[in-house]
C-alpha atoms as one frame of an Amber mdcrd trajectory, in Angstrom:
protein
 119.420  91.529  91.743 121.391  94.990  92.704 119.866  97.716  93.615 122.638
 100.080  94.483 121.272  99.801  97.720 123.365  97.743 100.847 120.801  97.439
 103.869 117.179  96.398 104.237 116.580 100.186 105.329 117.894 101.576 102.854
 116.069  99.438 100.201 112.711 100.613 102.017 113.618 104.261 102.230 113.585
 103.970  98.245 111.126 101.924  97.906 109.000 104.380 100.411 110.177 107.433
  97.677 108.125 105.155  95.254 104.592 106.380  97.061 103.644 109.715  95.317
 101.750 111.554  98.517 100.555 114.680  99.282 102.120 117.542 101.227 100.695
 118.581 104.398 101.969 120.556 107.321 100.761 119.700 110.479 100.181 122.440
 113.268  99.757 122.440 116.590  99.649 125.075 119.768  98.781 128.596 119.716
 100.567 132.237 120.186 104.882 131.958 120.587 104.198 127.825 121.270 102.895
 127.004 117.786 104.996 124.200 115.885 104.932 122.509 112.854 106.392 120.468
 110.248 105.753 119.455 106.775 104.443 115.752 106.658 103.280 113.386 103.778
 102.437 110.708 106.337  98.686 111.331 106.533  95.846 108.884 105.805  92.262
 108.915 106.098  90.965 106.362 108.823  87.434 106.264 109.083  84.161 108.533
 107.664  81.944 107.746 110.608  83.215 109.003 112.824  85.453 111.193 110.647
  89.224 110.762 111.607  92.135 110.978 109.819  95.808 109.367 111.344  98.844
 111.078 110.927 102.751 109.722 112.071 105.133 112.161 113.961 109.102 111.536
 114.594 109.771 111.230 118.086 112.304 113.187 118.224 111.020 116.701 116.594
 110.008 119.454 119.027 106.006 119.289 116.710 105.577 116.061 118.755 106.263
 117.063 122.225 104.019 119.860 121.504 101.048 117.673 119.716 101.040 115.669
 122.841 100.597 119.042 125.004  98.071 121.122 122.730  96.145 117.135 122.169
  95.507 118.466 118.710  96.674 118.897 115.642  95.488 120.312 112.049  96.458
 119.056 108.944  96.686 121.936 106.027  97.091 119.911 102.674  99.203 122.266
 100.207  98.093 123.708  96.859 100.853 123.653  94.461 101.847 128.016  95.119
 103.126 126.807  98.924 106.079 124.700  98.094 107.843 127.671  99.886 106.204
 126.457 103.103 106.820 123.046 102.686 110.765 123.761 103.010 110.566 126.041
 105.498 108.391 123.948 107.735 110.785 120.891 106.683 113.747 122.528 108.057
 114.967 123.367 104.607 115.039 126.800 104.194 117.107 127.852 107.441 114.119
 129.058 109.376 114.254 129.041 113.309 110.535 127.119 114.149 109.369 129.621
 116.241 109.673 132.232 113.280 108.425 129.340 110.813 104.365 130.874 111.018
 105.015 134.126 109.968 105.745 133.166 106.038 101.814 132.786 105.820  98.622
 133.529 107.310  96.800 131.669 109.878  93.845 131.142 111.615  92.091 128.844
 114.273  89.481 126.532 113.713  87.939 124.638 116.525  90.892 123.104 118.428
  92.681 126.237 117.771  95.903 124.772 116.402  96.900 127.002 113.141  94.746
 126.046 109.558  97.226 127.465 106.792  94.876 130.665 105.409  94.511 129.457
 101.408  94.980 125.684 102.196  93.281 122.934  99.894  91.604 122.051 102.881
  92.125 122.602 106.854  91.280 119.264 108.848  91.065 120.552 112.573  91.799
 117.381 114.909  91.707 116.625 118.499  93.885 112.910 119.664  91.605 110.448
 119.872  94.395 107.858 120.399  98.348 107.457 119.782 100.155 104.416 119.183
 104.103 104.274 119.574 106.514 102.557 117.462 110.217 102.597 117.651 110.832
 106.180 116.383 107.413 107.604 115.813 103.669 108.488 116.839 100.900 107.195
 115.116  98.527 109.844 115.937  94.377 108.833 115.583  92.689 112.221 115.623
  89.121 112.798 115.570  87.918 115.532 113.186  86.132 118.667 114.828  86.129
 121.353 111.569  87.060 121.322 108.402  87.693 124.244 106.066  87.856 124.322
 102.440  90.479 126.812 100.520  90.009 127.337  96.677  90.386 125.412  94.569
  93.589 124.596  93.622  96.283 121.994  92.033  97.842 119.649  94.730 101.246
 119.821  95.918 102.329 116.351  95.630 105.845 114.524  96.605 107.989 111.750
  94.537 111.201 110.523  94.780 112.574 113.251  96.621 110.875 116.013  94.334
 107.755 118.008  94.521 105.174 117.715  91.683 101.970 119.130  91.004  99.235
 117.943  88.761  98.197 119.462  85.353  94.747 121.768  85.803  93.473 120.411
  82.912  90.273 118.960  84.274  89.709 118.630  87.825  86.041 117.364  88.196
């Protein structure tokens, strides 16, 4: 069977673009040494206690500075802040330190940034990291959590951004 595709890594990079996820950016640090970048690897982990795991590159400057601030909050998109998503992607040719001031912000209580009109803010502090060959697998345990309006997702698949119809959302 062909799949147009010639290694084992690239077979799992589209088979990976096969997982329709939500877009979150993650945010960390406070002041001129806040970073951030836009992440669909996020998963809840447990209820009790509440934590939520998230997986960071290496090799981006967001990591270094997770592991300095230990914390981190995860802003899930609404469907209006696709704008942010490339911009805190590296798409949109925005230096990171001028990456925060597309939006509004505020601090919850770890005081990394929550994305003003969020879904939902999930303020986290490390609870544990776990290395693999390129990234972090970051365990953080939930301090706050702040609710935005509500709002249709901003979801990613195959390398596109979708949102969900408002029809009914119960």
């Amino acid at each position: 069977m062909t799949t147009g595709q010639n290694t084992l890594e690239d077979q799992f990079r589209a088979a990976m673009r096969q997982l329709a996820t939500a877009v979150n950016i993650i945010t960390t640090g406070q002041g001129d040494e806040r970073r951030g970048l836009t992440a669909s690897a996020v998963c809840s982990l447990t209820v009790t206690p509440p934590m939520v795991l998230i997986c960071v590159n290496h090799f981006g400057e967001a990591h270094r500075a997770i592991l300095e601030n230990g914390a981190f909050c995860v802003n899930v998109l609404n469907a209006e802040q696709r704008f942010l998503a490339d911009i805190f992607a590296g798409q949109a040719g925005v230096e990171p330190a001028e990456r925060f001031s597309h939006a509004s912000w505020s601090e919850l209580e770890s005081g990394a940034p929550a994305l003003d009109g969020a879904l939902v803010n999930i303020d986290c502090r490390i609870a544990e990291r776990v290395q693999t060959s390129t990234h972090s697998v970051f365990f953080g345990a939930v301090e706050a959590i702040r609710f935005g309006q509500q709002h249709t997702p901003l979801l990613h698949f195959d390398r596109h951004y979708f949102s969900l119809a408002t029809a009914s959302i119960a």
